[in-house]
N, C-alpha and C positions, 0 to 999 in steps of 0.2 A: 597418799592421794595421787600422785605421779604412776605408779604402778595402776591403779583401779583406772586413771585417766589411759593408758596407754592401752590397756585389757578392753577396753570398750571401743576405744578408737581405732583398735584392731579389727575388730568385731562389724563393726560397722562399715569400713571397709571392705574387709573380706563380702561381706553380704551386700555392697553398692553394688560393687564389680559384678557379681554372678547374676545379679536381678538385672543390671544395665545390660550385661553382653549378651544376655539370654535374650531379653524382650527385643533387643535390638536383631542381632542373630534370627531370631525370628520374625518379625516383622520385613526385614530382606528378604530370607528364605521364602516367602509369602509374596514379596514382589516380583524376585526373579521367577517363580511358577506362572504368577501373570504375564508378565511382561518379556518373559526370555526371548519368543520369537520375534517378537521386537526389534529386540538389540539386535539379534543375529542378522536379521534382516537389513540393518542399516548400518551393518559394519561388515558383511558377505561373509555371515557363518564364522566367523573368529570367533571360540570361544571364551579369548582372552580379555576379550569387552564383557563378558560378564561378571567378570571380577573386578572390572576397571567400574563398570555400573555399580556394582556392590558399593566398591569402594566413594563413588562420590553419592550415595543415599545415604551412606553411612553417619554421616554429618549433620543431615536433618533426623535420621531419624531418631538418634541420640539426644539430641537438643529436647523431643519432646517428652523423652522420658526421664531426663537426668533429676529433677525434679522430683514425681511422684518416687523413683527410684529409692531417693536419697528419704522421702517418708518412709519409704518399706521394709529400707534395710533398717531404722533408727527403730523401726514398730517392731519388726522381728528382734532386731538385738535387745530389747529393753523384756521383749516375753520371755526369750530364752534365760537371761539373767534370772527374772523373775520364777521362772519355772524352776528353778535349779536353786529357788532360796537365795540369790548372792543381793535379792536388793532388801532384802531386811536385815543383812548385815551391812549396807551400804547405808541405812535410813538409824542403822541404829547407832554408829560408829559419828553421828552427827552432821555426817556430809550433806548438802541441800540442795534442794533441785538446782540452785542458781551455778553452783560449784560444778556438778555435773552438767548441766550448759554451757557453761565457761572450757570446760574439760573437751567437750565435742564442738567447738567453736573453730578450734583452728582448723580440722579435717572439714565441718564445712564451710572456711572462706576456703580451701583448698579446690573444691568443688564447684565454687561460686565462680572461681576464678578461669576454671577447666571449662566450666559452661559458657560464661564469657567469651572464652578463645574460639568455641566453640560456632557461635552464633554470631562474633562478629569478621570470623577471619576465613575458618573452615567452609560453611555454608554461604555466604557470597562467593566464594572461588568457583565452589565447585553448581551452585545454581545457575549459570551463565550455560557451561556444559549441557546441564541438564535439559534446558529450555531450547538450547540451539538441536538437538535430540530430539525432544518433542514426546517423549513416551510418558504412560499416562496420565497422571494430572499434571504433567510439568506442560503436556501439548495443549492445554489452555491457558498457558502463558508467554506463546511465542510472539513474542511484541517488537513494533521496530525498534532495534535498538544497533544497528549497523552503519556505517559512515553514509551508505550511499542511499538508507532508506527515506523515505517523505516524514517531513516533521511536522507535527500540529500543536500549537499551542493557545493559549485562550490569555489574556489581559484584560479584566474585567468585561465590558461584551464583544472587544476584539475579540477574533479568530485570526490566527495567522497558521500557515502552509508555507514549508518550503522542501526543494524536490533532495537537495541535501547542504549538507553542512563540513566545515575542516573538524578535525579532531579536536581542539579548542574550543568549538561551537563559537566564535566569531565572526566566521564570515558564513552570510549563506548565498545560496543562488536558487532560483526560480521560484521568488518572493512572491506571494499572496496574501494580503491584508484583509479580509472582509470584516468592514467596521459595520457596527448593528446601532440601531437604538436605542430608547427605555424597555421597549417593547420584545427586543431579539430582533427587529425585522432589521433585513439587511439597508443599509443609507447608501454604501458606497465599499468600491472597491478596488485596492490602489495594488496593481502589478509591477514589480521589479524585478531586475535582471537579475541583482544581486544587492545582498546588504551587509555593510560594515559597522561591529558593533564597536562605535567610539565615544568614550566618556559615557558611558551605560545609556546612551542614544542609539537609532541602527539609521546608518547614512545609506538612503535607498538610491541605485542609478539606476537609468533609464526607468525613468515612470511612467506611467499612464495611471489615471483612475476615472473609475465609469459610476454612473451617480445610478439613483433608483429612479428616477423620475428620467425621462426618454431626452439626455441634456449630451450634448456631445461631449465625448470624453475628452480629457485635459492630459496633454505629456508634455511632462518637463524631465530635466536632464537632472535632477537630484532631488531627493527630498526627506530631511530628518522627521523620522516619529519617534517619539518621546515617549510610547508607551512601555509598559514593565513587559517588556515579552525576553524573554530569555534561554533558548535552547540548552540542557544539559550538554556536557559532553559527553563524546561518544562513548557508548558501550553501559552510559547511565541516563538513558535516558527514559528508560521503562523499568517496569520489574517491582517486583514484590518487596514492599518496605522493610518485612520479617526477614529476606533476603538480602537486607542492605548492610554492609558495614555502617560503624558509629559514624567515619570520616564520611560516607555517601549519603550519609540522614540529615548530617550539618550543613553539607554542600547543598542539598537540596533546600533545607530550612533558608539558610542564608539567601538563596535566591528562589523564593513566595514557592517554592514547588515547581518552578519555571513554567506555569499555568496547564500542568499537566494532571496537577492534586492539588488538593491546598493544603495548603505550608502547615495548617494545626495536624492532618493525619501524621504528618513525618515528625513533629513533636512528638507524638502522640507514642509515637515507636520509637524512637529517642530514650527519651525519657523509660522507657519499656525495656530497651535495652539495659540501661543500667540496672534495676531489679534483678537480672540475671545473677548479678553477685550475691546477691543477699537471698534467693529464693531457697538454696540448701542451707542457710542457718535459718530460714525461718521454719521451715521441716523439722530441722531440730528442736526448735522452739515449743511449734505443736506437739511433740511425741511427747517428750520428757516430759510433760508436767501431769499426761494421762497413768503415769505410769507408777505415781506417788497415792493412784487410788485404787492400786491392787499392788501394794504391798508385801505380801503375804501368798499369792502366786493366784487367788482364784480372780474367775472373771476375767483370763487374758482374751478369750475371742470377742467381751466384749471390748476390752481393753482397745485391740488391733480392730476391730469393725468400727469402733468410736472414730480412729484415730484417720484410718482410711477414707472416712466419711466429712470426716473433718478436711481431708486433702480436696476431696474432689469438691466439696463446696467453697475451696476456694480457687480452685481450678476455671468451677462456674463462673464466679464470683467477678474472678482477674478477667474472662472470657468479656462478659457481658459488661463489665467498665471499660475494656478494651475497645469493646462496638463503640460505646458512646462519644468515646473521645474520637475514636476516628468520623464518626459521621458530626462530630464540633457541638455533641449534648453537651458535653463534659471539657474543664480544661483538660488540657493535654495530661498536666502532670499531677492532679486530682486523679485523673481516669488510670493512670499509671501505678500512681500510688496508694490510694483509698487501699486497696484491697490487702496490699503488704498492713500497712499502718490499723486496719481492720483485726486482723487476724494474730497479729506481736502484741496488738492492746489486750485481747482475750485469753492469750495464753499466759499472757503476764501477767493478767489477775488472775489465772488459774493457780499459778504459781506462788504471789501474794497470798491469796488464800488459805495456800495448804502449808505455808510456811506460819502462819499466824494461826494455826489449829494447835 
């Protein structure tokens, strides 16, 4: 068993790697033909920022495919096996689909683990680059996220504005409040010079505030508002949830999304992230049990079309519970999970199945 596990786990390997750096390799190649004058333009013709560009897309565009990757290489190793006869002395010899699961388990938490580091360490570092750049789809995500830019934020129908903040996000200066109604319409609106956020209060000085109704405005020299408003700190206070580290999804959760999102989207991706460990054993999971109904070598392209079709409907699947949870259809971790917990229940009774045949 140790030998046949190590033969296949080779196998599988060899064949992630050349599917991953291929699609990936290509998919760059594809962007830098886009986007080369770009970079050169915004680095004065250095050609050395196109490798440096390479380099930090490299991060996401890996992320997207390490997955299906890890179904295509387990679909091709299980045909080639099968093609060359080696699984009808693996089916005969008494070994079970569960065994041969178990066998490709550890290569993929190995994978789960790579994708992880992938997604929560690599692509936040290098997204930040990307955006302050601006080149293609990353130049619709140039968001303030600078010490000295203006902050907005919302607490239930507060609005608050301030022109900037310390690196802490504690203190801010040129404070704007526009408190609203049931209605949204504006009631009143309290200007500060600056505010200090103490005991999760913000101590506003020098006030003024001007009402809707035609009432002379009111200054005083201090004044606590007690609403939830709470600026991120700097350098997180925008940006793509998919692009957050685990530690910047918690920070945001813990404080409501600091009224920039709401706190269930950032669950939502929380929770999302974890799946990334277990998404190459659940690949594994799908292959192997299609592979115990061609036996005998015939019926691989439907075998490998079964099994690819099977990836991408759950690809959907994850896509489309993903919307829900973040627009708050679904809980966070329902919307997260369903789709794993979907997809392990069906291939397990595939497995049940063909093991009680």
């Amino acid at each position: 068993m140790r030998i046949m596990a190590w033969m296949l786990t080779k196998m599988l390997v060899m064949r992630f790697f050349v599917i991953l750096l291929g699609i990936t390799a290509f998919v760059i190649m594809l962007d830098l033909i886009a986007y080369a004058d770009d970079v050169l333009k915004l680095h004065d013709n250095d050609f050395w920022f196109l490798g440096y560009y390479a380099l930090l897309r490299s991060p996401g565009v890996m992320a997207q495919f390490v997955v299906i990757s890890t179904l295509l290489a387990a679909l091709l190793m299980l045909t080639d096996v099968s093609r060359h006869s080696e699984l009808v002395a693996i089916w005969s010899s008494g070994i079970s689909h569960f065994r041969i699961i178990a066998a490709l388990l550890p290569v993929a938490a190995v994978i789960g683990i790579a994708n992880f580091l992938i997604v929560d360490l690599a692509i936040p570092r290098a997204a930040p680059i990307l955006v302050e750049w601006g080149i293609g789809e990353h130049s619709q995500k140039q968001l303030n996220i600078g010490k000295d830019d203006p902050i907005w934020m919302r607490a239930g129908k507060d609005v608050l504005r301030a022109v900037k903040s310390n690196d802490e996000a504690t203190f801010l200066e040129g404070v704007i409040i526009f408190r609203r109604d049931s209605d949204g319409l504006l009631n009143e609106q309290i200007v500060a010079r600056q505010a200090r956020l103490v005991n999760n209060r913000w101590a506003l000085d020098d006030v003024a505030i001007y009402y809707r109704e035609n009432e002379a405005p009111v200054r005083i020299d201090s004044l606590i508002y007690s609403g939830p408003l709470r600026p991120a700190a700097t350098g997180t206070r925008s940006g793509d949830p998919s692009e957050m580290s685990l530690a910047t999804l918690s920070y945001f959760i813990a404080n409501a999304g600091f009224g920039v999102r709401p706190a269930h989207l950032y669950r939502t991706w929380w929770h999302k992230r974890i799946t990334a460990l277990i998404a190459a054993a659940l690949m594994i999971l799908i292959a192997v049990p299609l592979s115990g109904r061609f036996r005998r070598g015939g019926g691989l392209g439907i075998m490998f079309a079964t099994g690819v079709a099977m990836g991408f409907a759950f690809f959907i699947f994850d896509g489309v519970s993903l919307t829900m949870g973040e627009l708050g259809i679904l809980p966070p971790w329902f919307a997260a999970w369903t789709p794993v917990a979907v997809f392990a229940s069906a291939a397990g009774a595939i497995v049940f199945k063909q093991e009680n045949l």
